[in-house]
C-alpha positions as CSV (number, residue, x, y, z in Angstrom):
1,X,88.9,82.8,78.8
2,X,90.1,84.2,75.3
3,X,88.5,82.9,72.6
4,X,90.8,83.1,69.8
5,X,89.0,84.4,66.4
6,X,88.3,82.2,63.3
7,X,88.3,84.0,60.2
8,X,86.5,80.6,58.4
9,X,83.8,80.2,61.3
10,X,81.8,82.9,60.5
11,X,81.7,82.1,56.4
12,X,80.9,77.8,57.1
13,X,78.3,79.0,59.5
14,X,76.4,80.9,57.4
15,X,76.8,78.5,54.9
16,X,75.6,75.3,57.3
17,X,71.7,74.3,57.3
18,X,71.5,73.3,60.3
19,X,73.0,76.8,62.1
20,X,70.7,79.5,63.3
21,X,72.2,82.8,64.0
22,X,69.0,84.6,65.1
23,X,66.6,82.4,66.3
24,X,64.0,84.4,68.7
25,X,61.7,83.9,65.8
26,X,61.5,80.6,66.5
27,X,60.3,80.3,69.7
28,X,57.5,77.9,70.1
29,X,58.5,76.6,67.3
30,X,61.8,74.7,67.3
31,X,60.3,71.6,66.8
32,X,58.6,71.9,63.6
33,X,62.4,72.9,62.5
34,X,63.5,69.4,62.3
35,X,62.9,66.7,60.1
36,X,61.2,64.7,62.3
37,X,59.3,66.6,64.8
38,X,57.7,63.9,67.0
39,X,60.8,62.8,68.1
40,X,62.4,63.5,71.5
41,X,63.3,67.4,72.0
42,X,67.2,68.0,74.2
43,X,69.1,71.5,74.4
44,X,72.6,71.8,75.4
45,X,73.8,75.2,77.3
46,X,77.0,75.8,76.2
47,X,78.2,73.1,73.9
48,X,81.8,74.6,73.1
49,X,83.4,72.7,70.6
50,X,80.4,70.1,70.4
51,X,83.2,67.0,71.0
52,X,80.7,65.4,73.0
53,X,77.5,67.2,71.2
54,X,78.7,65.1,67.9
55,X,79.1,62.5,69.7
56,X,75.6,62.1,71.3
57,X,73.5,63.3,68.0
58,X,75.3,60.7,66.1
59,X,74.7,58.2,68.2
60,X,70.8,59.0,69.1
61,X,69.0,59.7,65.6
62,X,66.0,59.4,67.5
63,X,66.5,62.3,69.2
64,X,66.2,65.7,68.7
65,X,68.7,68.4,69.8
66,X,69.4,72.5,70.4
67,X,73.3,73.6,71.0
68,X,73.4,76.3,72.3
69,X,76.8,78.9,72.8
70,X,77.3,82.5,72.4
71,X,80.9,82.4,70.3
72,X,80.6,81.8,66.4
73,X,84.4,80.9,66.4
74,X,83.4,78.1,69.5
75,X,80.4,77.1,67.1
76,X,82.6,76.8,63.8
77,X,84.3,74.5,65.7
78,X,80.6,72.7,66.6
79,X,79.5,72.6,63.0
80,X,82.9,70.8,62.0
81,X,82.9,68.6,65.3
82,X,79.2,67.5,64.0
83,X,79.5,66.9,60.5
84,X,82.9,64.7,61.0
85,X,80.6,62.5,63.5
86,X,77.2,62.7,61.4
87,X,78.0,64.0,58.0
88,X,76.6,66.4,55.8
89,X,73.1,65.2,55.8
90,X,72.7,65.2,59.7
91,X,69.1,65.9,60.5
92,X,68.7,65.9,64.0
93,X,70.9,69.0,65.7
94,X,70.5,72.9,65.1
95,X,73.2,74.8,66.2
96,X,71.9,78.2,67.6
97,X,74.0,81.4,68.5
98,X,73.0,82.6,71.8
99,X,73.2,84.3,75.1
100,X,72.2,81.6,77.7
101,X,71.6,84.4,80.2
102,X,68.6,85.4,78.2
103,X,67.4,82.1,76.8
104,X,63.7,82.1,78.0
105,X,63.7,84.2,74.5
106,X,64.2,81.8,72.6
107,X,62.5,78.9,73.7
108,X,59.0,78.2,75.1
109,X,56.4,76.1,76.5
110,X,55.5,75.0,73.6
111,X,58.9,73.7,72.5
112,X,58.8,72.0,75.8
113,X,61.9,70.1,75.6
114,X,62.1,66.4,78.0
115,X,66.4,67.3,78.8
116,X,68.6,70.1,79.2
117,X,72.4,69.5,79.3
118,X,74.6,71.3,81.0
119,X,78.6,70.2,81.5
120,X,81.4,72.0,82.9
121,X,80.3,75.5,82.4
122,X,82.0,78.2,84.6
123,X,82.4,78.0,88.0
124,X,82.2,81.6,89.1
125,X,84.1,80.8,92.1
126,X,86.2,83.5,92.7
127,X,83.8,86.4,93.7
128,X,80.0,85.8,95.4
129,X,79.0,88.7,93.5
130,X,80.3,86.3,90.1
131,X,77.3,83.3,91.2
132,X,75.2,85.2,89.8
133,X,76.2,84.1,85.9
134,X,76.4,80.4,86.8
135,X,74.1,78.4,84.3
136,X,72.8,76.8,87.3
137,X,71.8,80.0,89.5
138,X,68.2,80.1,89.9
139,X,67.7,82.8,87.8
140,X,68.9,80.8,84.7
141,X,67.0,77.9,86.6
142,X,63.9,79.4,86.3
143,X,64.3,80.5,82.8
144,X,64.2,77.1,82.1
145,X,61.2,75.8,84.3
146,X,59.5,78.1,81.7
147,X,60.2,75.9,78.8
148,X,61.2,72.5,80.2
149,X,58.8,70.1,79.9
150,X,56.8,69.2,83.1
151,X,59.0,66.2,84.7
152,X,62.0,66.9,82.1
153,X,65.2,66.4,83.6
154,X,68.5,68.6,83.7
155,X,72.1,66.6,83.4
156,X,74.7,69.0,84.9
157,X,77.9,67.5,85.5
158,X,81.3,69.7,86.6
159,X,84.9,69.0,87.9
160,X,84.4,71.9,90.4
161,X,83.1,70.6,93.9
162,X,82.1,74.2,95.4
163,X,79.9,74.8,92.1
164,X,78.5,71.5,92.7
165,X,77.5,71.9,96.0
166,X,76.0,75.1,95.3
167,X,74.4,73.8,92.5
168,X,72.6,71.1,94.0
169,X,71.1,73.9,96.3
170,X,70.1,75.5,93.6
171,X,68.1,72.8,92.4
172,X,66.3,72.1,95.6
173,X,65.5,76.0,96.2
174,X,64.0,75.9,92.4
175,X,61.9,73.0,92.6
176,X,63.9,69.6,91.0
177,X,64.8,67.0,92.7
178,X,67.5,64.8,92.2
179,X,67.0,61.6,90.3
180,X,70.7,60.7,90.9
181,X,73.9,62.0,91.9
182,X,77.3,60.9,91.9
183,X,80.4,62.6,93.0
184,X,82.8,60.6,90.6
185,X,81.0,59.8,87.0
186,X,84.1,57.5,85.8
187,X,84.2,55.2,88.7
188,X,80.1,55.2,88.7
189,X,79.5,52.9,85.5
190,X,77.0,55.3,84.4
191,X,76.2,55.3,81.1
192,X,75.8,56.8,78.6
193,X,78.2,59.1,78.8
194,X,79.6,61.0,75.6
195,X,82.7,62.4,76.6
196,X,84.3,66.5,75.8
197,X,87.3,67.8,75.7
198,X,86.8,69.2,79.3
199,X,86.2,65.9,80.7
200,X,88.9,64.0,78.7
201,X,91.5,66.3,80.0
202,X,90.3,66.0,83.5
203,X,89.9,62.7,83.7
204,X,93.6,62.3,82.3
205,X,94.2,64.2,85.3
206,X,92.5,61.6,87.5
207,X,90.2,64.8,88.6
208,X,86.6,63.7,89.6
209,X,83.7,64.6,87.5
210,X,80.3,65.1,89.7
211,X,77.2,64.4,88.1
212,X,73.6,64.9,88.8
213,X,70.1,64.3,87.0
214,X,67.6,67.1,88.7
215,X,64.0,66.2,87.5
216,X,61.5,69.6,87.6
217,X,58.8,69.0,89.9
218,X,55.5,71.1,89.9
219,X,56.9,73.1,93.2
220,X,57.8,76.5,92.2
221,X,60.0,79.1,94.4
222,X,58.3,81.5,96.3
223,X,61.6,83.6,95.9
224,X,63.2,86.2,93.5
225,X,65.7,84.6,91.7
226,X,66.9,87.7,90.5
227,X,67.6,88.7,94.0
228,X,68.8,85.8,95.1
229,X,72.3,85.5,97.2
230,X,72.8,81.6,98.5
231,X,73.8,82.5,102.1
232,X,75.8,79.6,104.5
233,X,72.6,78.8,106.1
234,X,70.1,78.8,103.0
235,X,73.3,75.8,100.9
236,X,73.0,74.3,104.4
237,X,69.1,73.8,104.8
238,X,68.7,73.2,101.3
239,X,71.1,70.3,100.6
240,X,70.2,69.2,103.9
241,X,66.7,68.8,102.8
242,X,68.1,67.4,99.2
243,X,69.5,64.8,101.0
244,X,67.1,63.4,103.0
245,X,64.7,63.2,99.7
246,X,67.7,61.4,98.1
247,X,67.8,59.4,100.5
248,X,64.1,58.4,101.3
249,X,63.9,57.5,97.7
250,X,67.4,55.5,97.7
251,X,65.4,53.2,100.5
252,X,62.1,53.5,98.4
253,X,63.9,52.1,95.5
254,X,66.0,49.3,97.5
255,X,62.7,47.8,99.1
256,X,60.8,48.2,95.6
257,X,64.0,45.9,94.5
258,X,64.1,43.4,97.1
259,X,60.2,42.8,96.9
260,X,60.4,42.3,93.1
261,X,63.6,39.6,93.6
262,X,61.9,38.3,97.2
């Protein structure tokens, strides 16, 4: 997709307190960068305009965040999105100009954020050879197990079924499990949900969003990501596995339920 070029972007970013244009130097570090550092740590991979990034930080002081794209004219866009929803003074985001391909660069164990959000990037549907760049291959996924805090949680949601499926073999192969899944995020209740221009157009559409929370568990791959091709028999095994977890603890969490009413 063209990106069309913003002559302003680059001059408000480099003007904004809260942008970081280079920020390898701060790994291990990211949390000392905020105001209040205690607090909650999320990253976003590939916030685009940050609709739903200004949204979220606006609504959650308590929380820190990372938004992360690779476009300053997409990230113009962010700081202006953010400051209309926060204001000037907004303390709780930093908006960092990136290549999410290599982001194990610039973030480490030590930042060790709990959530990592990831929402309609691209499928890469068109060629196998393309899967390879999908946010959620496992060679991005195990960038992150590098950083992500142990037990932290991914949110990935999509309006592309294939890259869903694929995905949720991804996660399985990588060693999260999922903490819940839905195949249509409008008609699920879930909350909250802060909503981008992706998923405002597509729901308009009456297009299904699917959505899943993978949780990292302590199982690593015994794989090389790098390597990696997700063959018809290695989706098949894996979701079939991913089910039957999802659905051991779907009946875990019905009889915890019915005890505690009972």
């Amino acid at each position: 997709m063209h990106i069309r070029t913003k002559k302003w972007a680059r001059s408000e970013l480099a003007a904004c307190p809260f942008y970081e244009p280079e920020g390898e130097e701060r790994k291990g570090r990211w949390r000392e960068a905020f105001a209040r550092p205690q607090q909650p740590l999320h990253l976003e991979m590939g916030c685009g305009k940050g609709v739903s990034t200004a949204e979220m930080a606006a609504a959650n002081p308590e929380v820190n965040y990372v938004a992360v794209d690779i476009s300053p004219d997409v990230l113009g866009d962010t700081r202006r999105n953010l400051v209309r929803a926060g204001g000037e003074g907004i303390d709780n985001i930093w908006i960092l100009r990136a290549d999410i391909c290599l982001i194990d660069r610039y973030f480490g164990p030590e930042d060790g954020p709990e959530r990592i959000y990831i929402s309609f990037c691209n499928p890469w549907t068109e060629r196998p050879k393309q899967a390879k760049r999908r946010l959620t291959h496992p060679r991005q996924l195990m960038q992150y197990r590098t950083f992500l805090r142990p037990g932290g949680e991914i949110w990935f949601k999509t309006d592309d079924e294939t890259l869903f499926a694929d995905s949720r073999a991804y996660f399985a192969l990588c060693g999260f499990e999922e903490a819940y899944r839905t195949e249509d995020l409008a008609g699920s209740g879930f909350t909250p949900n802060y909503l981008s221009e992706h998923e405002i157009k597509y729901r308009a559409m009456g297009v299904p969003i699917r959505f899943g929370i993978f949780r990292m568990t302590e199982a690593a791959p015994d794989f090389d990501p790098t390597r990696f091709r997700l063959t018809p028999g290695v989706r098949r095994a894996a979701l079939e596995k991913a089910d039957r977890a999802w659905a051991a603890r779907s009946a875990e969490t019905e009889r915890t339920e019915g005890g505690a009413e009972a």
